[in-house]
C-alpha positions as CSV (number, residue, x, y, z in Angstrom):
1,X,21.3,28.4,-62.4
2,X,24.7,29.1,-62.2
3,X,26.0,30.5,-58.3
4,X,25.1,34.6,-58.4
5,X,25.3,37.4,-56.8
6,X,22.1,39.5,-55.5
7,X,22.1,43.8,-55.9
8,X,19.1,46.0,-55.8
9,X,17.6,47.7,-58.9
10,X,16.6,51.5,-58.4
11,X,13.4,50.4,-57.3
12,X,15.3,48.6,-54.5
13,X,13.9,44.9,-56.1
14,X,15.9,42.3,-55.7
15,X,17.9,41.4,-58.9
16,X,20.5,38.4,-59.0
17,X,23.5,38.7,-61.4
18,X,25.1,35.5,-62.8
19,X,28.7,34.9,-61.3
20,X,29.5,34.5,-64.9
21,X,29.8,38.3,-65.2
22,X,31.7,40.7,-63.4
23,X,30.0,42.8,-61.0
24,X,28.4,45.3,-61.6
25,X,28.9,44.6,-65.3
26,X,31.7,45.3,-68.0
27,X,32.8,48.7,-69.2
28,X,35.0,50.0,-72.1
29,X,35.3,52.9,-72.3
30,X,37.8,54.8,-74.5
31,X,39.8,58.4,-73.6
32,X,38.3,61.6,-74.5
33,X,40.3,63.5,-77.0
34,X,40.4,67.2,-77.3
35,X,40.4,68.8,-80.1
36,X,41.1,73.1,-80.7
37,X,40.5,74.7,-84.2
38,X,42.8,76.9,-86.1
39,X,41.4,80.4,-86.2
40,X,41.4,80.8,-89.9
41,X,40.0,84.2,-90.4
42,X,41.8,87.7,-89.7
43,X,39.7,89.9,-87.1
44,X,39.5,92.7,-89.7
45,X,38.0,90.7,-91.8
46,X,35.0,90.0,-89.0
47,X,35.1,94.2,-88.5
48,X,34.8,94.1,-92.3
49,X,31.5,92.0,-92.1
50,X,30.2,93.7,-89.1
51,X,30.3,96.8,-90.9
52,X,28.0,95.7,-94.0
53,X,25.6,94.5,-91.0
54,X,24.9,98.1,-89.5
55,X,22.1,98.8,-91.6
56,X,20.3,95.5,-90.9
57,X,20.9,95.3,-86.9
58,X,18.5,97.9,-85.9
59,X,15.2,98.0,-88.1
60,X,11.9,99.8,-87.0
61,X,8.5,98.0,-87.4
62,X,10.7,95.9,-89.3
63,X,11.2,98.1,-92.8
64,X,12.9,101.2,-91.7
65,X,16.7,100.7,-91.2
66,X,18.8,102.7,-88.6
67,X,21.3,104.9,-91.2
68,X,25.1,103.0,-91.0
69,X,26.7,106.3,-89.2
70,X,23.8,106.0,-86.0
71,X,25.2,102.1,-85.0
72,X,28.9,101.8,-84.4
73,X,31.3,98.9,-83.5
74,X,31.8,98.7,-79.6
75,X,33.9,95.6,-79.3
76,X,34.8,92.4,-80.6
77,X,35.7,89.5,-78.9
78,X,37.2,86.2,-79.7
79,X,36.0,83.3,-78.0
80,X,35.7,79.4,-78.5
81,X,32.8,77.4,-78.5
82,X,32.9,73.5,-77.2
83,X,30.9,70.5,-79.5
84,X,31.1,67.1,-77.8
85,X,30.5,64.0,-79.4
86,X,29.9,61.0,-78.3
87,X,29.0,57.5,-78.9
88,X,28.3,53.6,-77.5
89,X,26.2,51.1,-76.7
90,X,24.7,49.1,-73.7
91,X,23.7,45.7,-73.8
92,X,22.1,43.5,-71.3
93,X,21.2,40.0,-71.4
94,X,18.7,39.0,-68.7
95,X,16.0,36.9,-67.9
96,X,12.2,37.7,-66.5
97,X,9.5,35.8,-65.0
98,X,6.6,35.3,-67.0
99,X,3.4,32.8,-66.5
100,X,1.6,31.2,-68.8
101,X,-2.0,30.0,-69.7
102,X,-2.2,26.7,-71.6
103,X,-5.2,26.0,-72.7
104,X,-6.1,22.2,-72.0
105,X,-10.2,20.5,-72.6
106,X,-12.8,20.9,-70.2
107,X,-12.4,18.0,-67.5
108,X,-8.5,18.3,-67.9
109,X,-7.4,17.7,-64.4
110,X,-3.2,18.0,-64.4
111,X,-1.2,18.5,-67.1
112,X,2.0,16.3,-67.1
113,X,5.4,17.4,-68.6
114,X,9.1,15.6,-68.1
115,X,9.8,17.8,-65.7
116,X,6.8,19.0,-63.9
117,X,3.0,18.4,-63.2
118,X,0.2,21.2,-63.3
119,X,-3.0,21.1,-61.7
120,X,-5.2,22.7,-64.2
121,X,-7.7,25.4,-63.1
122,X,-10.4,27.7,-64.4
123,X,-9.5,31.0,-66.0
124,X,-10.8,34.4,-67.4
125,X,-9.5,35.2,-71.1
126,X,-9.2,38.1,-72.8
127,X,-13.0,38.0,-73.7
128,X,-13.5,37.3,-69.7
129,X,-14.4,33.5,-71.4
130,X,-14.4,31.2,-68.6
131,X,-11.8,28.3,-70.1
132,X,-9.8,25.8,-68.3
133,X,-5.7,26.0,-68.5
134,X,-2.8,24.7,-66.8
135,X,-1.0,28.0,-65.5
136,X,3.0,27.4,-66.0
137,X,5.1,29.6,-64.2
138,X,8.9,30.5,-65.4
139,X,11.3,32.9,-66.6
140,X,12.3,33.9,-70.3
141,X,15.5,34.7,-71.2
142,X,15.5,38.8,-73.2
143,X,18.5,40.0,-75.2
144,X,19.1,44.4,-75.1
145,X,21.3,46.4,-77.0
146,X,20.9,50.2,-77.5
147,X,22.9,52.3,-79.2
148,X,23.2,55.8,-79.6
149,X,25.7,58.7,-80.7
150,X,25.2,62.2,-79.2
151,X,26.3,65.6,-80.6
152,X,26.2,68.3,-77.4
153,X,27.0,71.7,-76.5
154,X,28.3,72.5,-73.4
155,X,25.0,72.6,-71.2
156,X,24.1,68.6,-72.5
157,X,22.0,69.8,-75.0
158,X,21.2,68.1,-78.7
159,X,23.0,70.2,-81.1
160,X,23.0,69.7,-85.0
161,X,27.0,69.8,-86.1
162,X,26.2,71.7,-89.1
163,X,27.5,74.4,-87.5
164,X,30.8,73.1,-86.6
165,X,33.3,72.9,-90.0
166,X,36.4,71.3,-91.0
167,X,39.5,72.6,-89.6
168,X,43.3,72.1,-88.7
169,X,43.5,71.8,-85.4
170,X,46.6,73.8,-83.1
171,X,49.2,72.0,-82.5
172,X,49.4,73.3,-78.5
173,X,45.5,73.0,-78.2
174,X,46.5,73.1,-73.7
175,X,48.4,76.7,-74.6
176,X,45.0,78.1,-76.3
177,X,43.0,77.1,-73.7
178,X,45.2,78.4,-71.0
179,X,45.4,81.7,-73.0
180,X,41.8,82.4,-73.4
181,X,40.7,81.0,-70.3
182,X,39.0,78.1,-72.1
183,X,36.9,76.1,-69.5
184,X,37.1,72.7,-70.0
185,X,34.5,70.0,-70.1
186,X,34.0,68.3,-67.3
187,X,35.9,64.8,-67.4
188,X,32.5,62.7,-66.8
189,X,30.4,65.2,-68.6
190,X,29.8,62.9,-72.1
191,X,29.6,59.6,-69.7
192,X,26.7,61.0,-67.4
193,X,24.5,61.8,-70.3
194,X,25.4,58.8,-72.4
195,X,24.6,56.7,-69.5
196,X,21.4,58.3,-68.6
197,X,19.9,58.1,-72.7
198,X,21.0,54.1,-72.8
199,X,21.9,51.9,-70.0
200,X,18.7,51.3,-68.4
201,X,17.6,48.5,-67.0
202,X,14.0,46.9,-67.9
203,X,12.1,46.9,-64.8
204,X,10.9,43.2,-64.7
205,X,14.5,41.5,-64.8
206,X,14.5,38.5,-62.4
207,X,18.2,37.9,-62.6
208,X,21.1,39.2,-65.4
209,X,23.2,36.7,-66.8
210,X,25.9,39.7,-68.9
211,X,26.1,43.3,-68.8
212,X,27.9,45.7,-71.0
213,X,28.4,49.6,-71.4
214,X,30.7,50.3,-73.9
215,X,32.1,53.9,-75.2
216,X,33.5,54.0,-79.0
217,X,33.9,57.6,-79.7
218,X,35.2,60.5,-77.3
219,X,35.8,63.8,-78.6
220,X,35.4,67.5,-78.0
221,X,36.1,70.2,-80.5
222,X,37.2,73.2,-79.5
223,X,35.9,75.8,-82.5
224,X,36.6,79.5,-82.9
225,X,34.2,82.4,-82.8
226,X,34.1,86.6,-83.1
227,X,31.5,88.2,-80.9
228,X,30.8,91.8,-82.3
229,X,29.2,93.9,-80.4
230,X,27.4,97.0,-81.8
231,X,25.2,100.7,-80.4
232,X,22.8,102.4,-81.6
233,X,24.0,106.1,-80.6
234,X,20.5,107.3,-80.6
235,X,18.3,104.8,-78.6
236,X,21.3,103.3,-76.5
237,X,20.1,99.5,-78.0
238,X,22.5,97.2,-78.3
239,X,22.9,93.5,-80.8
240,X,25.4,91.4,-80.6
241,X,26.6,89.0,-83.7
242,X,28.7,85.9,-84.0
243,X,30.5,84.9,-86.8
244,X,32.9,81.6,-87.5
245,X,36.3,82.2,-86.9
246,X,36.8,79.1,-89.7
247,X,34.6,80.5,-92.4
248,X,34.0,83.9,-91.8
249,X,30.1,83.1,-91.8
250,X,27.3,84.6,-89.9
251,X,26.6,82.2,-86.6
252,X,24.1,83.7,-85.0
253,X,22.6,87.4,-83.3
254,X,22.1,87.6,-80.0
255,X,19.3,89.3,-78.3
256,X,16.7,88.8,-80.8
257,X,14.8,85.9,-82.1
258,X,16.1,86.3,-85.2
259,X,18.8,84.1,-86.6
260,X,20.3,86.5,-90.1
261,X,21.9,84.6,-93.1
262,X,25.2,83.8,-93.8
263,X,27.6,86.8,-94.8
């Protein structure tokens, strides 16, 4: 074995690290790019479609629909919702200690190889037979890659990107932000979760003779929405709606369990 350096796992067992590799281990990780979406479809438009919702929006026992002149429009709001993707892979090649049964003849005393002698002893096998091997202690070398690429929203959760279409993207995305008070994604956001999904260690390395995290694709997309919010003037109840400020489609409605077609 090569000279090494010793750190602690999380487990605080002692792990050895080949000099051959840099400490902790080798990164690359690529810059995040932003990205913000042209709004593409005219508010009146989105008051347009909000009006031929009226009728749906407040239903009782499901059937009866509210009459279009009892819900009204109270606002509409333009906002932008954040998709982060990204993508890498961690590698690890390590070595564990292992021991072996060899199975030798009954009267087998030693076992001799090149490079070392065995005493042979009595052991239990997996049928708690009593056989006679020669017990060889020694470590195996292991080879780990994982890969993965995530799609998240802006709490780290899975999202499916169905939702997020193609689109021009402004050409003063930092202007945007700063105009609709845009929070931004943390810087390490993507990187923390990455991490935690792939680079994990096995638990039974002995020492690690090369390490790698690597980060191929950084991006978050910056895509427009219309929040409209609508009243029913007779029981005060409230829905709110979200359409795609790309397509024009139906997103989502708030406040209910109920997720209504595109428009």
């Amino acid at each position: 074995m090569t000279e090494a350096g010793i750190i602690c796992d999380e487990n605080e067992n002692a792990i050895v690290i080949s000099s051959e590799a840099k400490l902790p281990f080798d990164e690359k990780i690529i810059p995040r790019k932003t990205i913000v979406y042209e709004t593409l479809v005219d508010p009146a438009v989105i008051k347009i479609a909000g009006e031929n919702l009226k009728d749906e929006l407040f239903t009782k026992y499901g059937i009866f629909r509210a009459a279009p002149n009892e819900v009204s429009i109270t606002s509409i709001e333009k906002f932008y919702e954040p998709y982060i993707t990204v993508s890498g892979k961690y590698f690890i090649d390590y070595y564990r200690k292992n021991t072996w049964n060899l199975k030798v003849e009954n009267g087998v005393s030693e076992v001799a190889f090149p490079f070392a002698v065995y005493k042979t002893k009595q052991v239990s096998d997996s049928l708690s037979k009593i056989r006679t091997a020669a017990t060889i202690e020694g470590e195996e070398r292991l080879l780990k890659e994982i890969q993965a690429s995530l799609a998240l929203d802006e709490s780290g959760k899975d999202v499916s990107l169905k939702w997020l279409p193609s689109a021009p993207s402004e050409k003063n995305p930092e202007e945007i932000m700063e105009n609709f008070h845009i929070k931004a994604i943390p810087p390490n956001f993507d990187l923390s979760i990455l991490r935690t999904r792939i680079q994990k260690r096995p638990a039974n390395i002995s020492w690690i003779a090369y390490e790698n995290f690597e980060v191929t694709e950084r991006l978050v997309v910056y895509t427009p929405r219309f929040r409209v919010q609508f009243k029913h003037a007779k029981t005060g109840k409230q829905r709110v709606v979200e359409f795609d400020g790309v397509t024009g489609k139906l997103i989502r409605l708030r406040d209910s369990r109920v997720v209504l077609s595109s428009v």
